[in-house]
N, C-alpha and C positions, 0 to 999 in steps of 0.2 A: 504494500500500500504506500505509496508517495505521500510527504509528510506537507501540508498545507503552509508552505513557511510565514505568506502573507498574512496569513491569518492568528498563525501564531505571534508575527509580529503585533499587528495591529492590537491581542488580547493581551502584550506583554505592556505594550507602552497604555493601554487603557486601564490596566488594573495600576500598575507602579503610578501613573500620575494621579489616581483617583487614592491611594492611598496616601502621596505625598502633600493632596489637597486636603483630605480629613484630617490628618494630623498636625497641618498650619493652621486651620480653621480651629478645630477643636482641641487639640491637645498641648501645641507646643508652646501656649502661652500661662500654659497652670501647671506645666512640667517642672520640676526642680532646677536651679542651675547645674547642680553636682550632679544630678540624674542624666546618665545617660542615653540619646533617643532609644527607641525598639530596636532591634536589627533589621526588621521586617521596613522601620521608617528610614531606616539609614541606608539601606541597598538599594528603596524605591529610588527615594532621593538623587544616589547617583546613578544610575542606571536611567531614570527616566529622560533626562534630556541625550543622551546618547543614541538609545533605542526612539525616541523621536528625529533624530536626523537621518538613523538609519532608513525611516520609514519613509520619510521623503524622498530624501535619493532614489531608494527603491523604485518606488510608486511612481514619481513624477521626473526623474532625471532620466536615470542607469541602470541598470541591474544587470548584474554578471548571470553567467551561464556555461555551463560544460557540455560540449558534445557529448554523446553516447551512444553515437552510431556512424555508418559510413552512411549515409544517403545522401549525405551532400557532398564524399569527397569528388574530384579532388580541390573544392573551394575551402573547405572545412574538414579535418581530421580526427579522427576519435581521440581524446582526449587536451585537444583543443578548448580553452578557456577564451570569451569574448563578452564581448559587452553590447548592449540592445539600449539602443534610446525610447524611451517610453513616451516621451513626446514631442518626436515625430510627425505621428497621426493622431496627436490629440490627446489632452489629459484626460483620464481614467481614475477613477473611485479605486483604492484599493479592496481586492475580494471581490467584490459585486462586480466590476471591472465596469461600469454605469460611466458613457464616456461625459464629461460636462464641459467640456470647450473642444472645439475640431479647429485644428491647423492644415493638416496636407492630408493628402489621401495615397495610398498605395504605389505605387508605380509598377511598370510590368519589369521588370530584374531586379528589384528590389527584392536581398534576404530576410524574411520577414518569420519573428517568434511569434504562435501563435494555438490557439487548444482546435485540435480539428473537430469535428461535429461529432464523432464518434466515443470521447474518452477527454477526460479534463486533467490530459498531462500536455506540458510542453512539448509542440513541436517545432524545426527549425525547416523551409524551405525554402523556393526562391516565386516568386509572383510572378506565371506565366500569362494569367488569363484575367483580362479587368472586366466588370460589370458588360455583358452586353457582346463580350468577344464570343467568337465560333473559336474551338480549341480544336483540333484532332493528332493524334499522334499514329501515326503509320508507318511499320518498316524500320521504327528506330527512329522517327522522324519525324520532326515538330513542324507543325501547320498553327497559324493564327489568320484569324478571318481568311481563312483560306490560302495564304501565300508561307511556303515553306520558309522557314527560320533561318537564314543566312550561320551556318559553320563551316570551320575549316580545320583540315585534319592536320593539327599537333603533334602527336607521337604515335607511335604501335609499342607496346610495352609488355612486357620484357623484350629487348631490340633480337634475341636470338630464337625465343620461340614465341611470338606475343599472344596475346589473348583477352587484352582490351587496348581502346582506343580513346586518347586521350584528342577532344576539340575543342575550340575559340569559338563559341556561341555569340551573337551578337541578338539582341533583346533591346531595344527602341538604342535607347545610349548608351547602354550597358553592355560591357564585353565580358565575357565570363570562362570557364571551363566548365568544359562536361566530360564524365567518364561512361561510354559505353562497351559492355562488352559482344566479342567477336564472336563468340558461338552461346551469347545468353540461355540460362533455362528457362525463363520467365520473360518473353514480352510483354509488357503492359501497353496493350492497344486503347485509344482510346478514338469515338468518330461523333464527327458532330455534337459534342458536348458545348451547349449555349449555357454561359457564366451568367446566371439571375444577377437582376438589379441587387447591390450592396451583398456580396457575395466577390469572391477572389478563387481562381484556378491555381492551385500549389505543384511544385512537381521539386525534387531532389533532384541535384545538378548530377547525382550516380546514376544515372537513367533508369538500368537494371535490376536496381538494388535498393528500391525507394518506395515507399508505401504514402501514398500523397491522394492529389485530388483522382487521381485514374481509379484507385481504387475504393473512397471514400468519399468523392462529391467536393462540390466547392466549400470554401471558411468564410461564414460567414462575418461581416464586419465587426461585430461584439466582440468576436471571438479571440482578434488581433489583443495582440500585450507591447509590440513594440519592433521596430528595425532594427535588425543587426549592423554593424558597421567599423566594427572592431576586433583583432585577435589582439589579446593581451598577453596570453600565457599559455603552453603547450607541456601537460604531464597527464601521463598516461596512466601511472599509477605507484602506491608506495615503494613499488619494486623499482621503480628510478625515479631519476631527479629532475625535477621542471626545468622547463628551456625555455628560453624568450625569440629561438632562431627565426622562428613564422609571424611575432610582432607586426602586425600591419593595419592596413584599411583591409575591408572585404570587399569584395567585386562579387 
């Protein structure tokens, strides 16, 4: 089960500053001077304004994230650390995710964090399909309103026996990578899929290896949490050591 972190923030800094308010109000003025506060009033205390900036950040700036899968390599790597502006497309209520001011709207290559309609855990992909787009994928091969997606073939990999292919996708101003492979077990076809009004087409820059709008429908707009647009940090796991060599912007 995935641990609700927003929420437990949000119950951390509501209980600590409701305690640090009852005991200004009521207690700390008929307290002794020798008297020590509670520890329960002394931990809210500092704790509360911490876990109050934390929450903002969170909510309305930044919030980090870890990959946990390949579907978006080779843009994003598993254990990949990045950062997601949260207003981007607009401030959001924490939890309720209730948006209450709109700035920008989606863009089509734009890597976007976001809950798919199916399951309320993070996903990470990139925005093929805006409100109103004809999508179709045929052959390994991306159509929007009907005209095939401009790529050009980058590598064949491994150079001595390969078995996928690494391309430069171009997506309106967006140039990107994509990895597909050369003898897939699973294509994901998908034909005439029309993107509903306030609604977004998702798909994983791994073509092959990506569970996204082909197999689960467009995301709806609620559902968005924020843009990615940063690698900060690259560790895969306690068994090595973080590396900063992939530091960048994302495309």
């Amino acid at each position: 089960m995935d641990i609700n972190f927003p929420l437990i923030l949000v119950v951390l800094v509501f209980v600590s500053g409701l305690i640090a308010l009852i005991d200004k109000l009521f207690f700390a003025k008929n307290r002794r001077q020798d008297k020590p506060e509670p520890a329960v009033v002394e931990y809210s205390k500092s704790f509360f304004p911490v876990l109050l900036v934390v929450l903002v950040l969170r909510s309305f700036i930044v919030e980090p994230f870890q990959i946990p899968s390949g579907s978006m390599v080779p843009t994003l790597e598993v254990g990949d650390f990045i950062l997601v502006n949260k207003f981007t497309y607009g401030i959001r209520l924490p939890v309720i995710r209730t948006k209450v001011f709109n700035i920008n709207d989606p863009k089509r290559g734009d890597v976007m964090v976001f809950f798919p309609p199916h399951e309320k855990r993070y996903f990470i992909k990139r925005v093929i399909g805006l409100p109103g787009d004809r999508i179709d994928y045929i052959d390994n091969q991306l159509f929007v309103n009907g005209e095939k997606v401009k790529e050009e073939l980058q590598a064949r990999l491994p150079a001595n026996r390969p078995f996928y292919e690494i391309y430069k996708e171009t997506l309106g101003e967006v140039d990107h990578q994509t990895r597909k492979e050369l003898q897939p077990r699973v294509v994901l076809e998908k034909r005439g899929v029309i993107v509903p009004e306030g609604h977004y087409f998702m798909m994983g820059d791994n073509r092959n290896n990506s569970s996204d709008s082909r197999v689960w429908g467009p995301v709806p707009k609620e559902n968005i949490v924020g843009k990615a647009f940063a690698i900060w940090m690259h560790w895969e796991g306690f068994s090595s050591l973080p590396s900063f060599s992939r530091v960048g912007a994302i495309e």
